[in-house]
VMD Tcl script that builds the backbone (N, CA, C; Angstrom):
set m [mol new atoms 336]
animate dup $m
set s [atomselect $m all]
$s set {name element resname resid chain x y z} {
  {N N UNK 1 A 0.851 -1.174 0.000}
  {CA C UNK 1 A 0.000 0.000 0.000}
  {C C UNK 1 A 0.894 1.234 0.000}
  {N N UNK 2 A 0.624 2.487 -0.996}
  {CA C UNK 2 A 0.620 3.382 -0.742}
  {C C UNK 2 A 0.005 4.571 -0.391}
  {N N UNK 3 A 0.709 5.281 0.502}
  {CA C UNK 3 A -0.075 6.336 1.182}
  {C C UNK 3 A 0.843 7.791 1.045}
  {N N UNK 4 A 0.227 8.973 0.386}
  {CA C UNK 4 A 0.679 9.738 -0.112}
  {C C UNK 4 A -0.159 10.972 0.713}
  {N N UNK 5 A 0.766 12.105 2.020}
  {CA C UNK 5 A 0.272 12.672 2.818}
  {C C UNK 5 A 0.817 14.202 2.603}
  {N N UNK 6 A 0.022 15.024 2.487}
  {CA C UNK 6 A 0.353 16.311 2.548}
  {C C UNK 6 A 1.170 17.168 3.492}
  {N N UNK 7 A 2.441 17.629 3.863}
  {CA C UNK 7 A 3.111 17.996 4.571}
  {C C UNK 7 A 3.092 19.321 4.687}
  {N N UNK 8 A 2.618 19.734 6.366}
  {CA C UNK 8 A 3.058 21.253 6.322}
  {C C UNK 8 A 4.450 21.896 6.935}
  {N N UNK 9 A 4.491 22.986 7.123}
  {CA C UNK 9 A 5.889 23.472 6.791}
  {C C UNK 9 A 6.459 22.993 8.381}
  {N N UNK 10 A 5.622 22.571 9.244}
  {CA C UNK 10 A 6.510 22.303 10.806}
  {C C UNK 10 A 6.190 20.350 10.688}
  {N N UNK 11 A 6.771 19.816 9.395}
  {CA C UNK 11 A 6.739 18.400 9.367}
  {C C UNK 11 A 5.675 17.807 9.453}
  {N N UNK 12 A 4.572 18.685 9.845}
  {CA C UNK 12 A 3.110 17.538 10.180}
  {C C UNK 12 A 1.769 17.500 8.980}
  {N N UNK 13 A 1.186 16.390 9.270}
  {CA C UNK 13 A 0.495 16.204 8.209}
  {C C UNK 13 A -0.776 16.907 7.762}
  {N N UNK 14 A -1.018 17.388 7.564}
  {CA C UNK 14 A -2.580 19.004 7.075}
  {C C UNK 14 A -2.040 19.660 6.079}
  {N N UNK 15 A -3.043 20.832 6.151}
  {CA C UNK 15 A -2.907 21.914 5.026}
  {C C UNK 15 A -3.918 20.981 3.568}
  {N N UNK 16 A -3.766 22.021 2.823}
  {CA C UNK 16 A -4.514 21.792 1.393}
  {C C UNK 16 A -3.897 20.403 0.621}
  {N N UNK 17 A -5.000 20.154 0.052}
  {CA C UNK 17 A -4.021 18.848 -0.926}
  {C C UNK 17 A -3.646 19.451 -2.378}
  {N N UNK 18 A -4.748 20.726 -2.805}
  {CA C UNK 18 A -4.474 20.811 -4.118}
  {C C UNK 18 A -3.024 21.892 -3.937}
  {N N UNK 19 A -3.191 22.743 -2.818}
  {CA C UNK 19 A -1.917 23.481 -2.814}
  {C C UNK 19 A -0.988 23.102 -2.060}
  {N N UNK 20 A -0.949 21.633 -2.172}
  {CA C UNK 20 A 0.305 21.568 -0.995}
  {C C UNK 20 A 1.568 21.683 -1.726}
  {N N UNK 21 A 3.036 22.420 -1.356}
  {CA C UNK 21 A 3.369 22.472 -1.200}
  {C C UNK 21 A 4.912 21.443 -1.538}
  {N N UNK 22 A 4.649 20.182 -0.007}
  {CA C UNK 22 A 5.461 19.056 0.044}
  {C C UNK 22 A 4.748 17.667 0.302}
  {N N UNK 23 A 5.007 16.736 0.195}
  {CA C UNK 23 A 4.365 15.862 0.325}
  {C C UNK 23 A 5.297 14.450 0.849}
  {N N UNK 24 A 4.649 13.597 1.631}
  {CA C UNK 24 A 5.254 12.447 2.096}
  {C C UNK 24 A 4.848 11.376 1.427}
  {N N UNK 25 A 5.328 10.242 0.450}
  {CA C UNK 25 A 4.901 9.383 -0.244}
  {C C UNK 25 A 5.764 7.859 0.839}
  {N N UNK 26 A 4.842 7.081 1.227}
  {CA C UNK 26 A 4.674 6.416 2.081}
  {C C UNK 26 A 4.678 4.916 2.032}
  {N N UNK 27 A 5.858 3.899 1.984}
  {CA C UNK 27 A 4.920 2.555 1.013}
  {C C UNK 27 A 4.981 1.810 2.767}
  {N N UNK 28 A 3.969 0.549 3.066}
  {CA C UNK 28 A 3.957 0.285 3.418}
  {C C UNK 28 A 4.769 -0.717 3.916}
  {N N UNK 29 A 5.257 -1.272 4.377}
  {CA C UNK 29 A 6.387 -2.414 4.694}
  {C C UNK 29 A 5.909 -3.347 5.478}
  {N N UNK 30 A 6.195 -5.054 4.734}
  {CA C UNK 30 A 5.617 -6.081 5.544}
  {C C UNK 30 A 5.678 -6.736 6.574}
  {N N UNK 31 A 6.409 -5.949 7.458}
  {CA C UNK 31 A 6.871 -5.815 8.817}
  {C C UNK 31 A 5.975 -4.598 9.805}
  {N N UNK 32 A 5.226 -3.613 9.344}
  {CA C UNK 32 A 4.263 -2.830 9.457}
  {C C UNK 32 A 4.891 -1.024 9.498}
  {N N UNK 33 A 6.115 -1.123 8.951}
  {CA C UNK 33 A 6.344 0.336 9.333}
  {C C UNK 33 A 6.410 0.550 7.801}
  {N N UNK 34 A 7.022 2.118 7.168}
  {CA C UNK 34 A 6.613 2.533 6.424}
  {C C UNK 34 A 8.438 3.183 5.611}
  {N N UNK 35 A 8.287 3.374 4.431}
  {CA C UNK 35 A 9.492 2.814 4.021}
  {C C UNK 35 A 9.008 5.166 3.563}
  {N N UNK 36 A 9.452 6.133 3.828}
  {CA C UNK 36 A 8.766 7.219 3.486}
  {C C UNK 36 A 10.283 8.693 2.797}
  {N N UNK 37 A 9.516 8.853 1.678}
  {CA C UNK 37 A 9.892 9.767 0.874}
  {C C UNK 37 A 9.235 10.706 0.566}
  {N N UNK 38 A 9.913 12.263 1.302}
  {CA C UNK 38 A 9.490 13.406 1.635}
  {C C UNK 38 A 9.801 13.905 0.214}
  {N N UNK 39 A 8.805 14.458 -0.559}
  {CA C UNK 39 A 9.423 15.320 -2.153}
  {C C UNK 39 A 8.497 16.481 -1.938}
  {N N UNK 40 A 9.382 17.488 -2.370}
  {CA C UNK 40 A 8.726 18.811 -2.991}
  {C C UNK 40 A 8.264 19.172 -4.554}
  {N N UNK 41 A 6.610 19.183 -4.254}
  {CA C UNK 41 A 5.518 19.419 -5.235}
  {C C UNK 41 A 5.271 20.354 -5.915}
  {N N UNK 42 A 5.395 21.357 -5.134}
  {CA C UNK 42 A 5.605 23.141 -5.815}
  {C C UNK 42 A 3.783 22.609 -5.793}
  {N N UNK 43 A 2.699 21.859 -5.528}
  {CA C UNK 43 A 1.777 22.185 -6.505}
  {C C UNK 43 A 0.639 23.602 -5.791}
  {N N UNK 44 A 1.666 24.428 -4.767}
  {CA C UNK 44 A 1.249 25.325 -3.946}
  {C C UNK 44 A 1.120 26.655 -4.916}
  {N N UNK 45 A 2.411 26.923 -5.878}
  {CA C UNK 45 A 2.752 27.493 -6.705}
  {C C UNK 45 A 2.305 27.243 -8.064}
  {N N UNK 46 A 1.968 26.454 -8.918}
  {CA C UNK 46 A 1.515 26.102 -9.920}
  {C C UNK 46 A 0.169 26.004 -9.496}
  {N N UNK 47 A -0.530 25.977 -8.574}
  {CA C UNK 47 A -2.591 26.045 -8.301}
  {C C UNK 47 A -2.766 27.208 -9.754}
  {N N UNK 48 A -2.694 27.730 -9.481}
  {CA C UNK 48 A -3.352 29.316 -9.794}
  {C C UNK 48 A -2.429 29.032 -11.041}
  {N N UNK 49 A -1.445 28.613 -11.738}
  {CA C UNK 49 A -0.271 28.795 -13.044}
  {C C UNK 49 A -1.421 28.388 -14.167}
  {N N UNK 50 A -2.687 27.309 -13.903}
  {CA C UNK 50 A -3.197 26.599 -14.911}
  {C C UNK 50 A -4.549 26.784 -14.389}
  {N N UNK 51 A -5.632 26.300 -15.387}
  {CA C UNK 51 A -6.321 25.752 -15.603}
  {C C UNK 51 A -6.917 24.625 -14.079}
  {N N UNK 52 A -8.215 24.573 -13.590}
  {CA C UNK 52 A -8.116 23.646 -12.954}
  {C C UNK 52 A -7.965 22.155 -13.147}
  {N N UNK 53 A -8.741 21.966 -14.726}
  {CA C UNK 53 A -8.455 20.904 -15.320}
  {C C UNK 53 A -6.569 20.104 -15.883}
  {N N UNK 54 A -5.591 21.331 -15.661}
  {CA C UNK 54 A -4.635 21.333 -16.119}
  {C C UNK 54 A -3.432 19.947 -14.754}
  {N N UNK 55 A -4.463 21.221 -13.993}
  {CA C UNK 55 A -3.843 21.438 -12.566}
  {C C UNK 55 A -3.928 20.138 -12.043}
  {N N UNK 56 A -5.184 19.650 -12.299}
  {CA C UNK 56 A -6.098 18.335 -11.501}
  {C C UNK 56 A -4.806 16.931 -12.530}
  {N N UNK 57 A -4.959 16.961 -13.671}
  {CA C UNK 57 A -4.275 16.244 -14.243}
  {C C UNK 57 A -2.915 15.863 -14.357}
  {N N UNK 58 A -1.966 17.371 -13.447}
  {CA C UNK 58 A -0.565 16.926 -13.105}
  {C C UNK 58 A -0.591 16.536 -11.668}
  {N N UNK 59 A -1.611 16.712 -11.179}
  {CA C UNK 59 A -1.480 15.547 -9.962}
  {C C UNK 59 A -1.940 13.996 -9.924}
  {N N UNK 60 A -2.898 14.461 -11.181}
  {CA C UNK 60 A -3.228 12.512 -11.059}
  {C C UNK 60 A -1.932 12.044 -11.817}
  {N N UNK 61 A -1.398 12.699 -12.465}
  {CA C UNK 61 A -0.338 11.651 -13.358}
  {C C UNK 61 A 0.835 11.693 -12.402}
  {N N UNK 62 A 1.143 12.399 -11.538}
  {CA C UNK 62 A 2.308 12.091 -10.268}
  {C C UNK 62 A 1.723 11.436 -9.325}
  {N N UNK 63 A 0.109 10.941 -8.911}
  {CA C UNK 63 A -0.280 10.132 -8.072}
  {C C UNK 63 A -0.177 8.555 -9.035}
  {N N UNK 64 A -0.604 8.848 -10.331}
  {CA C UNK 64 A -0.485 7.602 -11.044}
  {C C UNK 64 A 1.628 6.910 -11.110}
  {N N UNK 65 A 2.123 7.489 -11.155}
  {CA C UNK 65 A 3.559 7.461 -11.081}
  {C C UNK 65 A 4.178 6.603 -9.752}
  {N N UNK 66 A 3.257 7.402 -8.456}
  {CA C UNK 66 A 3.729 7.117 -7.127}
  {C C UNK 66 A 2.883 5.733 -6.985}
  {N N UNK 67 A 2.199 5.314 -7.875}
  {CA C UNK 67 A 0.836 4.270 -7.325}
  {C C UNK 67 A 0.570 4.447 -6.053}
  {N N UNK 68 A -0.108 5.549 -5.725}
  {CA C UNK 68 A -0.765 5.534 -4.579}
  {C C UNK 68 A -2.372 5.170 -4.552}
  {N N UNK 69 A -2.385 4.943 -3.344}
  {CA C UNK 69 A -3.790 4.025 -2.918}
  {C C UNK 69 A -4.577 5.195 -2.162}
  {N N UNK 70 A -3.901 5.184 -1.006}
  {CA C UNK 70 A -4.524 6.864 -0.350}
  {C C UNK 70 A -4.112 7.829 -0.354}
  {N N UNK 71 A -4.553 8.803 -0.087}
  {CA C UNK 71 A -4.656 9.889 0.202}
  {C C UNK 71 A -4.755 10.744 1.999}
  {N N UNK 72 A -3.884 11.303 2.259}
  {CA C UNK 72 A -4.199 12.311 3.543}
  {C C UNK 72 A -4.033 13.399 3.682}
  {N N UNK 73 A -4.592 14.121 3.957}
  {CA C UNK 73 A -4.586 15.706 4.076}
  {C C UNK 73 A -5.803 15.710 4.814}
  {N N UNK 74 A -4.951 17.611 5.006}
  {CA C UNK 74 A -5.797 18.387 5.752}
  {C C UNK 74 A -7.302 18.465 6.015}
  {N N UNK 75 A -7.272 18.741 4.047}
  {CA C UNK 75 A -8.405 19.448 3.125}
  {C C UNK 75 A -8.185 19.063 1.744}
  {N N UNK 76 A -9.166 18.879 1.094}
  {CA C UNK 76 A -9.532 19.184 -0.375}
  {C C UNK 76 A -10.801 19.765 -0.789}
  {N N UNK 77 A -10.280 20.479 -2.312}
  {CA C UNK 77 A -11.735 21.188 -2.836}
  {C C UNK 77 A -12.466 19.772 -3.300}
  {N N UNK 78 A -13.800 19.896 -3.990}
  {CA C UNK 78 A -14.647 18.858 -4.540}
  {C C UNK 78 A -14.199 18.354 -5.110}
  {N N UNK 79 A -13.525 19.382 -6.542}
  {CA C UNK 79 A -13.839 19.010 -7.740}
  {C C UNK 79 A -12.053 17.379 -7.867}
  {N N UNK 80 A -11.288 18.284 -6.527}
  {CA C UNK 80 A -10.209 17.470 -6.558}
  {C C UNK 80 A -10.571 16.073 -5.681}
  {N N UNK 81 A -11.856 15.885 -4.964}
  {CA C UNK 81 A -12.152 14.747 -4.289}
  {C C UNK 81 A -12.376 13.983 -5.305}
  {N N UNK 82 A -13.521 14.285 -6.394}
  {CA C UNK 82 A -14.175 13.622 -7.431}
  {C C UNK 82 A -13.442 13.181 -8.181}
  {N N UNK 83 A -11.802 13.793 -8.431}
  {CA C UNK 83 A -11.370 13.341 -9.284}
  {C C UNK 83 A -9.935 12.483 -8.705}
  {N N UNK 84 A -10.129 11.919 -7.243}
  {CA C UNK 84 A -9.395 11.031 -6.675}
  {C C UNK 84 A -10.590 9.871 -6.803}
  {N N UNK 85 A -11.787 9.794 -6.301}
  {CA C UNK 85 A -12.906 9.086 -6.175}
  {C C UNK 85 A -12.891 7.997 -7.759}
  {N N UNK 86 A -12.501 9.192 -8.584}
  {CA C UNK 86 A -12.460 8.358 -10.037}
  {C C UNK 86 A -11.506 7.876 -10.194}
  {N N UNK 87 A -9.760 7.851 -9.338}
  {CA C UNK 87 A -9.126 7.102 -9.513}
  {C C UNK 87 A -8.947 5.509 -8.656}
  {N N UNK 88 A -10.066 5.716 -7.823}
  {CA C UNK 88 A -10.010 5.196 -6.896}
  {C C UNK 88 A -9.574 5.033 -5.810}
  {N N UNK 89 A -8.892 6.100 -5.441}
  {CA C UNK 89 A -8.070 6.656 -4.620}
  {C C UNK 89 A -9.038 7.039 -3.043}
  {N N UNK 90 A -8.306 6.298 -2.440}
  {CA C UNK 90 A -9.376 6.737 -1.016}
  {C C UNK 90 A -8.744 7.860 -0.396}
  {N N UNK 91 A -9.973 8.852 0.128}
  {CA C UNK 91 A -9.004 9.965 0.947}
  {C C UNK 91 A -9.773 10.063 1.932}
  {N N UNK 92 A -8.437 10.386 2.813}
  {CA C UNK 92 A -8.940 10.491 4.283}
  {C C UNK 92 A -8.367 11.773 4.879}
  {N N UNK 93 A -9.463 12.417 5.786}
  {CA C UNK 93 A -8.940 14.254 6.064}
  {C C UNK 93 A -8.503 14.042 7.306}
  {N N UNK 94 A -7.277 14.221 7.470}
  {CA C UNK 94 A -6.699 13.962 8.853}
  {C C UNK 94 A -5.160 15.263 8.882}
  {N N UNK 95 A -5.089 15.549 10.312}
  {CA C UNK 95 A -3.815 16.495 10.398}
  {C C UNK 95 A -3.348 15.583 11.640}
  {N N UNK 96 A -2.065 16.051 11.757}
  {CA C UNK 96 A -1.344 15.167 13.259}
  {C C UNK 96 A -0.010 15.577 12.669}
  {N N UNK 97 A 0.871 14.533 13.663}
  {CA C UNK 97 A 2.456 13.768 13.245}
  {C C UNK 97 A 2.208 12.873 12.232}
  {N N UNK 98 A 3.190 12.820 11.448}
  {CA C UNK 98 A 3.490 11.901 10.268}
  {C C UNK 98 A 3.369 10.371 10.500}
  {N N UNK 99 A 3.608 10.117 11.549}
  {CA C UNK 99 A 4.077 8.750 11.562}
  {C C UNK 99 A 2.355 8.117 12.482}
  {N N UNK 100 A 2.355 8.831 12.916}
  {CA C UNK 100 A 0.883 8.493 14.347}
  {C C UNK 100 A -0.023 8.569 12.742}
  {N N UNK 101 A -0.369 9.494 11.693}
  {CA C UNK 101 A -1.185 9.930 11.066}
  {C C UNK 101 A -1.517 8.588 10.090}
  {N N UNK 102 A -0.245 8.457 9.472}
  {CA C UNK 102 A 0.354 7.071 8.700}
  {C C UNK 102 A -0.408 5.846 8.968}
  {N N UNK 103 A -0.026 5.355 10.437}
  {CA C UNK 103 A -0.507 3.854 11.239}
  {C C UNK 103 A -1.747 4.151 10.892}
  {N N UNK 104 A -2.177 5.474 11.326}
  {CA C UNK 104 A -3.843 5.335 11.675}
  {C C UNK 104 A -4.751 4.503 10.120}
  {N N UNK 105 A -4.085 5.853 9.265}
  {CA C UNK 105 A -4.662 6.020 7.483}
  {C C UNK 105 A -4.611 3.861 7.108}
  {N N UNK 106 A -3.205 3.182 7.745}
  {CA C UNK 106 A -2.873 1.969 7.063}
  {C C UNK 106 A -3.860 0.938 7.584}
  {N N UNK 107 A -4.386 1.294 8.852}
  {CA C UNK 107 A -5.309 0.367 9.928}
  {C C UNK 107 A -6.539 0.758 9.205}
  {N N UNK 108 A -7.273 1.167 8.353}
  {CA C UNK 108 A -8.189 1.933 8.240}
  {C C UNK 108 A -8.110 1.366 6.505}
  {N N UNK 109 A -7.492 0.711 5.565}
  {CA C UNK 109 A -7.286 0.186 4.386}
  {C C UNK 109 A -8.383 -0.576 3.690}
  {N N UNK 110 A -8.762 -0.317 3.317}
  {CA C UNK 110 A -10.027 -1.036 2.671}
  {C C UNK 110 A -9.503 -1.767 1.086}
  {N N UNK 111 A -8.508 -1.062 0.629}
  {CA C UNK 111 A -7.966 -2.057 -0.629}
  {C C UNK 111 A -8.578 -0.832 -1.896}
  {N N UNK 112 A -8.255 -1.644 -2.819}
  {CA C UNK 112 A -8.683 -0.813 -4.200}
  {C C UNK 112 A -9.399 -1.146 -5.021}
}
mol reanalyze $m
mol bondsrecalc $m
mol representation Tube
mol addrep $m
């Protein structure tokens, strides 16, 4: 499983999904901890550069890249729920620590 979490600027997990910023991409490990790669998204800076349709589509093709399964953040707008919902992508609105936030999102897996 992957789990792909929105990072705000004091390491913890919230804030926007469409403008975040940084992000924690998360794979699960079959031992139960989490194998995690912190990358910077800019997609805080590019929101407003495009189109929402533009916008929506360079994140599904870097969520399609990361094969992620979930989703965590803060917040999202609709139109960006609907268009995780269509990838099948489960999201869950949660803020905390990274790692407490993580366990919770992996216990909580319903599959794809």
């Amino acid at each position: 499983m992957v789990i792909l979490a929105t990072i705000t600027d004091q390491g913890r997990v919230g804030g926007g999904f469409g403008r975040a910023d940084r992000v924690a991409v998360a794979h699960l490990q079959a031992e139960g901890g989490f194998a995690v790669e912190e990358i910077d998204v800019g997609w805080d800076a590019k929101h407003d550069q495009h189109a929402d349709g533009l916008h929506h589509a360079m994140i599904a093709k870097f969520l399609k890249e990361q094969a992620v399964d979930k989703v965590v953040t803060g917040h999202m707008g609709g139109g960006m729920a609907q268009m995780l919902a269509s990838m099948k992508i489960q999201v869950v609105e949660a803020e905390g620590p990274l790692d407490e936030v993580l366990h919770a999102a992996a216990e909580t897996h319903s599959g794809r």
